[in-house]
VEXDREN-2710 file (C-alpha; in Angstrom, 1 decimal):
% VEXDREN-2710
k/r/px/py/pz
1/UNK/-25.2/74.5/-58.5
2/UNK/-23.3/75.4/-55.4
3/UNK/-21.0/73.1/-54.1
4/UNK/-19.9/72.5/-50.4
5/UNK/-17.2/70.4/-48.6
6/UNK/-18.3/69.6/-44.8
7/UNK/-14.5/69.2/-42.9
8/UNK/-14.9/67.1/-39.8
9/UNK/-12.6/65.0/-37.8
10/UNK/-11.2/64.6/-34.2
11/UNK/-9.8/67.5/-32.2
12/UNK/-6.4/67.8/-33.7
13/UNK/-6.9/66.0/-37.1
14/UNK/-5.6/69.1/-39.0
15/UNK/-9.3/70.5/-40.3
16/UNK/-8.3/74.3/-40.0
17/UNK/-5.1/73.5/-41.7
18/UNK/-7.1/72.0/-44.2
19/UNK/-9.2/74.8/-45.3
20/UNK/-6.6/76.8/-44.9
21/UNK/-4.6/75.1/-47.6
22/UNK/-7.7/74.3/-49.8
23/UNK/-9.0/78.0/-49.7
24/UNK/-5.7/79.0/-51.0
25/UNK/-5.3/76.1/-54.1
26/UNK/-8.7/76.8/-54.8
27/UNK/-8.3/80.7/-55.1
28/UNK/-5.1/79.6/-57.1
29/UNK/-6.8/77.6/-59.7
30/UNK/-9.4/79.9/-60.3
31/UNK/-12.5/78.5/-58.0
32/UNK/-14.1/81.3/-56.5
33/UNK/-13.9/79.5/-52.4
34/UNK/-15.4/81.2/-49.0
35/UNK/-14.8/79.3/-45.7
36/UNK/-17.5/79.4/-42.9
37/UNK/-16.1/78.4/-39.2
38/UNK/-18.9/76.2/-37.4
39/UNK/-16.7/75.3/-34.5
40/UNK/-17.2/77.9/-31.6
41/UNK/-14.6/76.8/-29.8
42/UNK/-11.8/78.0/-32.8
43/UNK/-11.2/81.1/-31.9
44/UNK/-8.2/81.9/-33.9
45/UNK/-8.8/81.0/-37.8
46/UNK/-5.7/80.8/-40.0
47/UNK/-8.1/81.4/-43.0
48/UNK/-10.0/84.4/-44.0
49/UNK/-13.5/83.4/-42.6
50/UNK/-16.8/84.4/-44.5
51/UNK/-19.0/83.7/-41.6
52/UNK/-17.9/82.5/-38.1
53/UNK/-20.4/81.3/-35.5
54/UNK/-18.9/83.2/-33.0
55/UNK/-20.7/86.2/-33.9
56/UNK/-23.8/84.3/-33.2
57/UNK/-22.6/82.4/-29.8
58/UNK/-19.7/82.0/-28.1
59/UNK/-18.3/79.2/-26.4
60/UNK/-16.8/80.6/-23.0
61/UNK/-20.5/82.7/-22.8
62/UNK/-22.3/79.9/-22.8
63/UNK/-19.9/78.0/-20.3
64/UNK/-19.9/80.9/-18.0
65/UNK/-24.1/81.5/-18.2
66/UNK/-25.2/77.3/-18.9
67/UNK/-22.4/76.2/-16.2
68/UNK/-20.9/73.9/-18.7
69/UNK/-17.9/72.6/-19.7
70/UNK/-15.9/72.9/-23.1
71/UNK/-18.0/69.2/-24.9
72/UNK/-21.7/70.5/-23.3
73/UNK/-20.6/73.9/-24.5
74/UNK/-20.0/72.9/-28.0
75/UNK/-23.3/70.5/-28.0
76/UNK/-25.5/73.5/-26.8
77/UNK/-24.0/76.2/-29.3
78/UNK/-24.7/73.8/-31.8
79/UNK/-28.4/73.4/-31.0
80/UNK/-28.5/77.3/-30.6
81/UNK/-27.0/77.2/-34.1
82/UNK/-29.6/74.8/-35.5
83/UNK/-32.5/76.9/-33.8
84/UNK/-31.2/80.0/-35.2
85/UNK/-30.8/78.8/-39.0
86/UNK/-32.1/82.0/-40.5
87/UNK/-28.6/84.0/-39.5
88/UNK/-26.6/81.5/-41.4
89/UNK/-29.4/81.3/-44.1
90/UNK/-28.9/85.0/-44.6
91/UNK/-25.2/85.0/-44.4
92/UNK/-25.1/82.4/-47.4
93/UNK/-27.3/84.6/-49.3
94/UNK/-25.2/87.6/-48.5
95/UNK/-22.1/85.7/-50.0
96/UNK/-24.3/84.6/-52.9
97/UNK/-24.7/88.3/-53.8
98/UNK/-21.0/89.2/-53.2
99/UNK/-20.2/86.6/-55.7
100/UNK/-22.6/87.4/-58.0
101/UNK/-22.0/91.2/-58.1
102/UNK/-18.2/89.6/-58.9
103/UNK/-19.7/87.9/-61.8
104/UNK/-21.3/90.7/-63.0
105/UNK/-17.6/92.8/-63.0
106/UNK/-15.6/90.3/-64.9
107/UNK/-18.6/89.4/-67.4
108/UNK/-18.2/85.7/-66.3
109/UNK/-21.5/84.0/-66.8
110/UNK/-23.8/83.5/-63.6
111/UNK/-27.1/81.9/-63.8
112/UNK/-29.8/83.6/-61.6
113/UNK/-31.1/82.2/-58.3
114/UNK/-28.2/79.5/-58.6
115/UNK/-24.4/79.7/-57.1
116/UNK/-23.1/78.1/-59.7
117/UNK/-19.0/78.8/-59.2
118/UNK/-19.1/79.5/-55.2
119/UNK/-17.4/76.9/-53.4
120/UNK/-17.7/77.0/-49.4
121/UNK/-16.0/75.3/-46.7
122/UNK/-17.5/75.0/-43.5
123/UNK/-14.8/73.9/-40.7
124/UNK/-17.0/71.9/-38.5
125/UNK/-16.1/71.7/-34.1
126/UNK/-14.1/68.2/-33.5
127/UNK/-16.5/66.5/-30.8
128/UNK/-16.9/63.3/-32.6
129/UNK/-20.5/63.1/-30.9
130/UNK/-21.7/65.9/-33.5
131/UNK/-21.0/63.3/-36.5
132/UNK/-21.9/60.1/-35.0
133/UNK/-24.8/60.2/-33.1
134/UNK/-25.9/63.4/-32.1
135/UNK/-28.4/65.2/-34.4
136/UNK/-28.3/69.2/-34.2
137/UNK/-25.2/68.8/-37.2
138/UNK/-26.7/66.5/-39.2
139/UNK/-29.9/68.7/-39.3
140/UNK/-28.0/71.7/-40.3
141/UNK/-26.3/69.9/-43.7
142/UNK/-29.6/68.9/-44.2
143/UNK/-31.0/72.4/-44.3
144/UNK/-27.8/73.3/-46.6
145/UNK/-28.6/70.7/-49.1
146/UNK/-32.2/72.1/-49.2
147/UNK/-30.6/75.2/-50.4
148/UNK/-29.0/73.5/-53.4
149/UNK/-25.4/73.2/-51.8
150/UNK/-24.1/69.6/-53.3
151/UNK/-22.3/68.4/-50.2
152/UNK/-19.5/66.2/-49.5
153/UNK/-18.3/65.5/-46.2
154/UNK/-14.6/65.3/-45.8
155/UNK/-13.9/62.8/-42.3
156/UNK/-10.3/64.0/-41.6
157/UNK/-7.9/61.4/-39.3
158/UNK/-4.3/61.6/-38.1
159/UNK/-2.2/59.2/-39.9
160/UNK/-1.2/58.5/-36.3
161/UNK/-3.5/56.0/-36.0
162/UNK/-2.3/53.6/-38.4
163/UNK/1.0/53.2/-36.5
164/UNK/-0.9/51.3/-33.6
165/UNK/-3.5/48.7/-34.4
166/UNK/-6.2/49.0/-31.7
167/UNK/-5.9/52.9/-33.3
168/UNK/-6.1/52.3/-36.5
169/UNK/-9.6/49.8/-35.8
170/UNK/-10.6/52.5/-33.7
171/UNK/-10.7/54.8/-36.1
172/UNK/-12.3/52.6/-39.0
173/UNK/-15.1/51.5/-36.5
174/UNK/-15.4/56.0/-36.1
175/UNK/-15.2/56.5/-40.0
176/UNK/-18.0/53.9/-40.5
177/UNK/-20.3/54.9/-37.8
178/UNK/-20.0/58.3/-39.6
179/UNK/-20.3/57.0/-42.7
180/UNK/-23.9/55.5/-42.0
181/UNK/-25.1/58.6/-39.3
182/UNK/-24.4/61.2/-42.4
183/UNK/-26.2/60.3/-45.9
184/UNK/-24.3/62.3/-47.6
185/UNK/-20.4/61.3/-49.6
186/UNK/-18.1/60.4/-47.6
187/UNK/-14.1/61.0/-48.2
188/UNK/-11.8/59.9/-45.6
189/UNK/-8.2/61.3/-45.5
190/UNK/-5.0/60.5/-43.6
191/UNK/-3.6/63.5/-43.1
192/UNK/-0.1/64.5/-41.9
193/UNK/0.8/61.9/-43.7
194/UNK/4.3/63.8/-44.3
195/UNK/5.0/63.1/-40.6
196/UNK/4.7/59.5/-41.3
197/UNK/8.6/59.3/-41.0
198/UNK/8.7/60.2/-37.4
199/UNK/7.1/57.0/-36.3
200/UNK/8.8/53.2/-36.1
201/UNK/8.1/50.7/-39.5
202/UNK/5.2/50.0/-40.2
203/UNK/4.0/46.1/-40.6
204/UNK/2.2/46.4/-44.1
205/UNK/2.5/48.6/-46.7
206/UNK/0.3/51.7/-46.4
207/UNK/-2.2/50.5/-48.9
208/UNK/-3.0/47.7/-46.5
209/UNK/-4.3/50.9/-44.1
210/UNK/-6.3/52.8/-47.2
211/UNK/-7.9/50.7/-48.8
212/UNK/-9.3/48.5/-45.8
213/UNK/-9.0/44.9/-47.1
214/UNK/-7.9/41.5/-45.5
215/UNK/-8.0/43.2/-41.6
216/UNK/-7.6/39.4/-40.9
217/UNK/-3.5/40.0/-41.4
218/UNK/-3.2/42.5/-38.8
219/UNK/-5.1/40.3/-36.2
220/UNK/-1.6/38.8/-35.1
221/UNK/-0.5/42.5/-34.9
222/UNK/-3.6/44.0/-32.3
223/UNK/-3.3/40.8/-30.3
224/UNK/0.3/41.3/-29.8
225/UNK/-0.6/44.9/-28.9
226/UNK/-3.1/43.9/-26.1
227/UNK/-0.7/41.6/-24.6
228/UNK/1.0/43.9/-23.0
229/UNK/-1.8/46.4/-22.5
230/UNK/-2.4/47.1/-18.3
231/UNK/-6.1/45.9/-19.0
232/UNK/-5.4/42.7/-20.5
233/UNK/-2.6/42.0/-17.9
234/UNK/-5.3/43.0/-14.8
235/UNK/-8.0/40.5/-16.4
236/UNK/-5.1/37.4/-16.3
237/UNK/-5.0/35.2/-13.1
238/UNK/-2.0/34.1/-13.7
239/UNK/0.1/37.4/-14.4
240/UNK/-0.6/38.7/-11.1
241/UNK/1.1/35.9/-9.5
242/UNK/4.1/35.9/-11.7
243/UNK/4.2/38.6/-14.5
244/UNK/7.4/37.5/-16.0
245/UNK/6.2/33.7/-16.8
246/UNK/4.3/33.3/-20.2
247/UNK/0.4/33.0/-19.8
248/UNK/-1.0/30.3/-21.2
249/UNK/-4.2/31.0/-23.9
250/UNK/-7.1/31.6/-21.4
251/UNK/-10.9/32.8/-21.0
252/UNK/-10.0/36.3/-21.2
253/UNK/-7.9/35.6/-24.4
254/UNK/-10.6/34.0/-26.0
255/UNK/-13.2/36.9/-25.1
256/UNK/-10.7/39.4/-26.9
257/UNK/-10.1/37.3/-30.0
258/UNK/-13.6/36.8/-30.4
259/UNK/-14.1/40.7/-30.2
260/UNK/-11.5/41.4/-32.4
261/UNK/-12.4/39.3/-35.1
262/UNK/-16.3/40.4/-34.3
263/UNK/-15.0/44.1/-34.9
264/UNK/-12.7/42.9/-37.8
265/UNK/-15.8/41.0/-39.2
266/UNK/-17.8/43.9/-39.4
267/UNK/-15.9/46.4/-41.2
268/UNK/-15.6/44.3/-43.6
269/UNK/-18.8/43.2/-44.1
270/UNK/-20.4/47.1/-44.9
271/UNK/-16.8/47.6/-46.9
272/UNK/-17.4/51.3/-47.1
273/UNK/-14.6/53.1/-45.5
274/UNK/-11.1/53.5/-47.4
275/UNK/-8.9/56.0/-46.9
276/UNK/-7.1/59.0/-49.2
277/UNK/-3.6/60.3/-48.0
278/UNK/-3.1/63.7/-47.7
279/UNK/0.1/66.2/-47.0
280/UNK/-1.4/69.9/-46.9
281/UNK/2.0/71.0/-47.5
282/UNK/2.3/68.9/-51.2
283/UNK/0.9/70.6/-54.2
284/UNK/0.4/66.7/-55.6
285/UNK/-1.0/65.6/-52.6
286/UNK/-3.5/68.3/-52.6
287/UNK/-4.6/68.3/-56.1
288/UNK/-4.9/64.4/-55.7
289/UNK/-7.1/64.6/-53.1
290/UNK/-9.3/67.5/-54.8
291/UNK/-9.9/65.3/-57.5
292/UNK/-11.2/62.3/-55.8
293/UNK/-13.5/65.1/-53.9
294/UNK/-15.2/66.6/-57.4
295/UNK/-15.8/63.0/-58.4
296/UNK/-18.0/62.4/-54.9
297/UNK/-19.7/65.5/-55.3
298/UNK/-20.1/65.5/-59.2
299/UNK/-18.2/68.8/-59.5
300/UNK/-15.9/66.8/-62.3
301/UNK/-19.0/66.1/-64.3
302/UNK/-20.6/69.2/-64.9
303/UNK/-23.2/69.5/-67.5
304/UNK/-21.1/72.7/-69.2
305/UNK/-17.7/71.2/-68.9
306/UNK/-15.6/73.3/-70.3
307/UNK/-18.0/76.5/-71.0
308/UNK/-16.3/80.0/-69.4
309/UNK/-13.8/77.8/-67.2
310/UNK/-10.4/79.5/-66.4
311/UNK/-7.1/78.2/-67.3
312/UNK/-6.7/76.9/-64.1
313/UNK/-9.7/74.6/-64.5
314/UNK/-9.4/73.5/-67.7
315/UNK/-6.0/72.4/-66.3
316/UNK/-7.4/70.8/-63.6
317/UNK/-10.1/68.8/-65.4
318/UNK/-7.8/67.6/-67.9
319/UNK/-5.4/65.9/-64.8
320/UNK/-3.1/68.7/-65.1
321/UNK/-0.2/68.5/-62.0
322/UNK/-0.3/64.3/-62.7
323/UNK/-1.7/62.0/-60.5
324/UNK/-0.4/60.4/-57.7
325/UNK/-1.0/56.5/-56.2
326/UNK/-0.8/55.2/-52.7
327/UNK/2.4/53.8/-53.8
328/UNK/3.9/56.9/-54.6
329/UNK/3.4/58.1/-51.3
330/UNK/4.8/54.8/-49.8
331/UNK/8.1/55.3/-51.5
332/UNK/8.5/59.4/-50.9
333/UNK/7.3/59.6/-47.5
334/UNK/7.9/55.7/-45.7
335/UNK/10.0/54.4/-47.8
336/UNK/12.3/57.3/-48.1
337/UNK/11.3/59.4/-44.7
338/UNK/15.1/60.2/-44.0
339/UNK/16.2/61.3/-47.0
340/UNK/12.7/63.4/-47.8
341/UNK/13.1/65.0/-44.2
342/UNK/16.9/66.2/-44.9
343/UNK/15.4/67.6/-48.7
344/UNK/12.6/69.2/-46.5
345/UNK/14.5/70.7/-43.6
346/UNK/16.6/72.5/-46.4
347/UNK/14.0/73.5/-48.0
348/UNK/12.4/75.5/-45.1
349/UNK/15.9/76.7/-44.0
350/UNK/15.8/78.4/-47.8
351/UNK/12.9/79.5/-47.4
352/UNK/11.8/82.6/-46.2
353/UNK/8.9/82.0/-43.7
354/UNK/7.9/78.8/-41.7
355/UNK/7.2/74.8/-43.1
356/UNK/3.6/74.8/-42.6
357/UNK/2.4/78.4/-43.7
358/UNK/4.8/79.4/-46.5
359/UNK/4.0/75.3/-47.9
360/UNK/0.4/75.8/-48.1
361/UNK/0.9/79.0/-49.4
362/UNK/3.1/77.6/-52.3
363/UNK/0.7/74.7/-52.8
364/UNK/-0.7/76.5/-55.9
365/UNK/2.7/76.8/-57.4
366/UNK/5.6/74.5/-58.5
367/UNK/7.1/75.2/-54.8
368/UNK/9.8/77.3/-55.6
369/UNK/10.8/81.1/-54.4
370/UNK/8.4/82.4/-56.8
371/UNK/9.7/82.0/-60.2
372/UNK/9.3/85.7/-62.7
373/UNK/9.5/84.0/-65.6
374/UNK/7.0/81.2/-65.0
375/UNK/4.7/83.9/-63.5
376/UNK/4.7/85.7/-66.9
377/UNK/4.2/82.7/-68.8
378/UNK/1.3/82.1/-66.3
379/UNK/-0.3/85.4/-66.9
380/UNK/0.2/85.2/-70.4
381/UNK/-1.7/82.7/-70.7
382/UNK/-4.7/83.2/-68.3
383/UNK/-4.8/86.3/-70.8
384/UNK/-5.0/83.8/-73.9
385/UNK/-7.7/81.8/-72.6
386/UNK/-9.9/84.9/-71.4
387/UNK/-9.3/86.6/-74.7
388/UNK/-10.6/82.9/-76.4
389/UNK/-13.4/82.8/-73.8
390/UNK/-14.6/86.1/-74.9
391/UNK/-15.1/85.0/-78.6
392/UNK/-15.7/81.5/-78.7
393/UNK/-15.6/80.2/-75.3
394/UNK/-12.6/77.7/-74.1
395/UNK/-11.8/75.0/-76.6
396/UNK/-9.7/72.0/-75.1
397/UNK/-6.9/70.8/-77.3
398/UNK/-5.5/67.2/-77.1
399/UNK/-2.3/66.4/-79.4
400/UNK/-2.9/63.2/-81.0
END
């Protein structure tokens, strides 16, 4: 069975940065990964792209002929995508029979009629319209699960929001209208979560802000925020005739706190939406957050666990690269944001490329320069296991 992640998110969440970093941990643990661009308005992929919708309609075409603007344009290439489904029907099938003829050169298993190792990506456009209450996206998963893909739908956010409180609501009350517009698993991510240590302190811990419980605490918190807010001080009487005097509790106030706890009220009560932290540039942040997505699409409980796997995902399955808690990231990138931003900057000043590309591009390895001898070890035994593979098939060993 094919599996698919569907990447969506505000403008600016990080999505192609994402598959960028995915398609390269995936290719480095031995999952055979494509990425397909949906969003017509990227027009410079970091990633090697399978299929890109702007070979079916572009974006400054149909703003130049339609008269629309960049939002409309996006809406309308997405209808034009939905009502064309046959070209990325056939590209799918094309990659099917790329992969297959793969298969058929290293003698690895593949089951006819079925994608049973291809992993896609599709990088979905950022108008959060498309994933909350418009339908032409929505119609085209559909049509992808009806060709066997076994989707999960990855809702990316800037961990941004949880520095300010009417953000960080903002963004739970986006997460859960997505939640319930899409009927398919849900995993939402903080990402950036690196360049947490750029912002001020934060009031709770960050597993107050992923896993979405007691919202009554940071009441105090949003209230506080909106005290000061332009809007709140323009709906006051009494600020406009002396803004430096304290305002007594009013009708306004009481209108806002009853919203807030209203809003509050109502997260809580569907309880869906929780949150996974991610750094793209963290080999344990990535691997951490690929687990948690093969246990919402069922890739980690495959019916032939085990059977013609790779090194790599034997290794994967068996929690190989540990695992890593909300606390962990608390401590190495809150916690300890000075002293993890001197360690990185000398890390990229070592390095020999840029932060952002040459860390995803390490994020299969141990993050080093590209040790020789662990690169030999590693081919010695990717050789092992495909020699046992060949005779007996790969046999998991646990030291008692």
């Amino acid at each position: 069975m094919p599996f698919a992640q569907l990447v969506i998110g505000p403008p600016g969440s990080g999505k192609s940065t994402y598959c960028d970093g995915m398609h390269q941990l995936m290719s480095a643990i031995g999952r055979k990964c494509s990425v397909v661009n949906l969003d017509p308005a990227n027009d410079a992929t970091s990633y090697p792209c399978a299929l890109d919708v702007r070979d079916l309609v572009s974006l400054e075409e149909i703003m130049q002929d339609e008269e629309l603007g960049p939002n409309g344009g996006v809406l309308y290439a997405l209808e034009e995508l939905e009502n064309n489904w046959q070209w990325l029907e056939d590209g799918l099938k094309e990659l099917k029979g790329i992969w297959t003829r793969m298969c058929i050169v290293w003698a690895l298993r593949c089951t006819d009629g079925a994608l049973s190792d291809d992993y896609i990506l599709f990088d979905c456009p950022g108008q959060v319209e498309l994933f909350t209450s418009h339908d032409s996206l929505p119609n085209v998963f559909f049509r992808l699960e009806k060709m066997g893909y076994r989707l999960t739908v990855l809702h990316l956010l800037d961990s941004h929001t949880i520095t300010r409180p009417s953000l960080y609501i903002s963004s739970l009350l986006l997460c859960l209208r997505s939640m319930l517009h899409l009927p398919f698993p849900v995993v939402n991510v903080l990402t950036k979560i690196d360049n947490l240590h750029n912002a001020g302190p934060l009031p709770f811990n960050l597993d107050f802000y992923t896993e979405v419980q007691d919202l009554e605490y940071l009441l105090p918190h949003l209230e506080a925020e909106q005290a000061i807010s332009p809007l709140r001080k323009r709906d006051s009487p009494s600020s406009a005739s002396d803004p430096d005097r304290p305002n007594p509790p009013s009708e306004s106030d009481s209108k806002w706190h009853k919203l807030n706890l209203a809003l509050i009220q109502l997260i809580q009560d569907h309880s869906l939406v929780g949150f996974t932290p991610l750094a793209v540039e963290d080999k344990a942040s990535m691997l951490n957050l690929l687990r948690a997505i093969d246990r919402a699409s069922g890739y980690a409980f495959g019916s032939e666990k085990g059977v013609n796997d790779s090194v790599w995902k034997v290794a994967m399955r068996e929690g190989w690269g540990g695992q890593m808690d909300v606390r962990d990231v608390q401590e190495r990138w809150i916690d300890g944001r000075e002293g993890f931003g001197e360690v990185a900057g000398q890390a990229v000043q070592g390095g020999s490329g840029d932060g952002m590309s040459e860390g995803v591009e390490r994020v299969g390895g141990d993050g080093g320069g590209g040790d020789e001898d662990e690169d030999e070890e590693t081919e010695e035994m990717r050789r092992a296991f495909e020699k046992r593979n060949d005779e007996k098939g790969i046999r998991v060993v646990r030291k008692g």
